[in-house]
N, C-alpha and C positions, 0 to 999 in steps of 0.2 A: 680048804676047810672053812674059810671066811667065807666065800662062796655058797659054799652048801648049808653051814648055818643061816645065811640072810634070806636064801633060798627057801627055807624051812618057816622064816619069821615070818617074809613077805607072803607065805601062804595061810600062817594062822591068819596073820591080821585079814588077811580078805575072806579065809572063811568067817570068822567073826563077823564081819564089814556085811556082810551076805546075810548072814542070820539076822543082823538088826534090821538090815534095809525091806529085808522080803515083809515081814509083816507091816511095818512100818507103808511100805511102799502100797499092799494090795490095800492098807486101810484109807490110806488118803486116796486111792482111786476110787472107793466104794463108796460112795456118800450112802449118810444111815438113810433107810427111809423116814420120810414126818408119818407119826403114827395119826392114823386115820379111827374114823369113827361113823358107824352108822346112824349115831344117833338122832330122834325124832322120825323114825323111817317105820315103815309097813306095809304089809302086801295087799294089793288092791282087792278089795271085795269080791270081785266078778271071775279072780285069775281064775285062769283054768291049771286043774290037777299036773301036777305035775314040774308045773314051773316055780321055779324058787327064785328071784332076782332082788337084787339089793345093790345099794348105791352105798358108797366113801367119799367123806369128808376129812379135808385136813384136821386134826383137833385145833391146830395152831397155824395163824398165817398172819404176817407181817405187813403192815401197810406203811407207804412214805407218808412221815409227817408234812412236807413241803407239797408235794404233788396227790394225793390221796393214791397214790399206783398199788395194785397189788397183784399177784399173784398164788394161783392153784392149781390141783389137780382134782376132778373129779373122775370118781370111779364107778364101772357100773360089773358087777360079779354075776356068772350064770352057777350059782348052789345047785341047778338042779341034775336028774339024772342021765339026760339028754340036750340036743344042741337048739338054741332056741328058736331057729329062725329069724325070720325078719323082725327086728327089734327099732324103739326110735325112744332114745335120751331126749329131754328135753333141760337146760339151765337155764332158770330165771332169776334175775336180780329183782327183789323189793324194796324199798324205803334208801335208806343210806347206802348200799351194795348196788351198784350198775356194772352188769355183765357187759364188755368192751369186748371180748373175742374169745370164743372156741377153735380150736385149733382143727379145722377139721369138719366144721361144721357150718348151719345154714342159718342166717341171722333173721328171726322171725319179725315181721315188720310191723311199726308202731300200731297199725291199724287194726292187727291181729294178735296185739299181745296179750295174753292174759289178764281181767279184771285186777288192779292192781299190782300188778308186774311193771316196770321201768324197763325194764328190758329182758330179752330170751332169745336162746340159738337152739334150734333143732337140731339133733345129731341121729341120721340113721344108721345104722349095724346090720348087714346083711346077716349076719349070722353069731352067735357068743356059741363055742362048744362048753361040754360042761365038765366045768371047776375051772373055768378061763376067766378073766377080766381085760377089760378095755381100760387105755386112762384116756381122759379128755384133758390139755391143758386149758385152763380158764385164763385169760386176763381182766383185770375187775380195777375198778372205783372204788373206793368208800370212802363217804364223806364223814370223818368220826365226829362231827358234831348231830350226828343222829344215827339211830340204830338203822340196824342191814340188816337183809335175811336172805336165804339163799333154797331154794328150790327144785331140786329133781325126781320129777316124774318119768317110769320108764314105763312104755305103750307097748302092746302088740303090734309091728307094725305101721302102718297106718290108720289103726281102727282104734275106738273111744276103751280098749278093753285095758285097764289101767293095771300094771305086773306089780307094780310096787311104785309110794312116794315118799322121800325123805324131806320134808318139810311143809311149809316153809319154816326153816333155823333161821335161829340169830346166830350172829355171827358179831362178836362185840366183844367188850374189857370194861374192868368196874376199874381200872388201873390206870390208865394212860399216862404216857411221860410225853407233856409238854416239848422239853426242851432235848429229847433223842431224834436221830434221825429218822427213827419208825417207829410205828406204836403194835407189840404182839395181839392177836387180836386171839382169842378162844371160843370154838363153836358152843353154842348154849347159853352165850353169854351178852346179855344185854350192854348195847355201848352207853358208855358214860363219858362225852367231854373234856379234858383237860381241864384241871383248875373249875368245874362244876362242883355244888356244894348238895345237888341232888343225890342223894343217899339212892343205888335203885337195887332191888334185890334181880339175881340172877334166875333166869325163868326154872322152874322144877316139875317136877313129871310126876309130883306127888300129888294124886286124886285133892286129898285136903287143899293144895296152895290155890290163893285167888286168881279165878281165871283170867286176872290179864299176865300173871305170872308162868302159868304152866307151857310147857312147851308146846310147838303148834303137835296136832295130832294128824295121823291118817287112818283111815277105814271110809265108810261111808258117807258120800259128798255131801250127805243133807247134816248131817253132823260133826262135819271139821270146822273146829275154831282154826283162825288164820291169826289170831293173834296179835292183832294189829295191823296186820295187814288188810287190805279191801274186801267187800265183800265172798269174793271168789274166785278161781281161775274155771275158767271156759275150756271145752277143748273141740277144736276146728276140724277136726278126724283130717282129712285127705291135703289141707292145709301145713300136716306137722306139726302141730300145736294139740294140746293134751286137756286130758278132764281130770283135773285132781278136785281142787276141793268149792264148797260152798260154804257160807255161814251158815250155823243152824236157826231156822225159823224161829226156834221156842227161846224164851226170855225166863 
């Protein structure tokens, strides 16, 4: 009888034991995703019918206060209603943000980087089917005593014909903590210094806010502001290297 009872205990207790672990268990295997954002992104003037591409940004990435190291993923989605063909990602680092390595991809060389780019890696895609996505791991810099912006253009190809470009963003904090081991950094968001007494607002996508405020735009290259960044990115067609944007001529 003593037998058969302990028999009976030691079986609730493990079915209990099982109910708490199983959820418990698949949620610590499942890391949540960082929720991503497209924003500051638009599809190139030129695309041709049919194509829908769009690029993801982490909303939030974390930089070492001691080493500036950081890490991301960039994503590139095919919305459209068919598979896209030969496709070519491009990440560029501007100002405070220096792309270190794409995982997977071809490091475009200083001689050929885009007007005001610090750094860039070409990523070709033989093919995205559609409603698929690619992620690229980024490895990155940022120097948070000055703003970072970050950059992807995606091409037809190897040809000038521009699908879609998300940026150039910033990538910054009006926040920083000094004295933690990393500083959160949020897309859209202008860096600000540790212990700076620069008050800066965060850039807005409001027609009204002043143009060194508003977020970089895309559309057509004679009229993207960059924002603070250089006059413009060039694109090298058969190089890997892309045509997103120029300064607009008019004042």
């Amino acid at each position: 009888m003593y037998t058969a009872r302990q028999g009976k205990r030691a079986f609730a207790v493990a079915a209990v034991a099982a109910a708490v672990a199983l959820p418990v268990g698949s949620s610590a295997l499942a890391a949540d995703p960082v929720p991503g954002s497209s924003a500051g992104g638009k599809a190139g003037p030129s695309a041709p019918a049919g194509y829908r591409i769009t690029t993801e940004l982490p909303e939030r990435i974390s930089v070492s206060n001691s080493t500036g190291a950081t890490k991301l993923a960039a994503e590139v989605t095919n919305k459209g209603s068919a598979a896209t063909g030969a496709i070519r990602l491009t990440v560029a680092g501007f100002q405070g943000l220096t792309v270190k390595n794409v995982a997977g991809c071809t490091k475009v060389p200083e001689a050929r980087l885009p007007e005001g780019a610090n750094s860039a890696y070409s990523c070709a895609i033989d093919s995205l089917a559609s409603g698929k996505s690619r992620t690229f791991d980024v490895t990155a810099h940022f120097d948070l005593k000055k703003q970072g912006q970050i950059c992807l253009p995606v091409t037809l190809g190897n040809t000038e014909t521009l699908l879609w470009q998300q940026g150039p963003v910033n990538f910054g904090t009006r926040n920083p903590v000094s004295d933690a081991p990393d500083t959160p950094l949020m897309l859209n968001t202008v860096n600000v210094p540790a212990g700076s007494s620069t008050s800066t607002s965060a850039p807005s996508e409001s027609a009204s806010a002043a143009p060194e405020e508003r977020l970089p735009e895309t559309g057509t290259p004679s009229v993207l502001p960059l924002a603070g960044a250089a006059a413009g990115l060039l694109l090298l067609g058969g190089a890997g290297v892309w045509v997103t944007t120029r300064r607009s001529n008019r004042r």
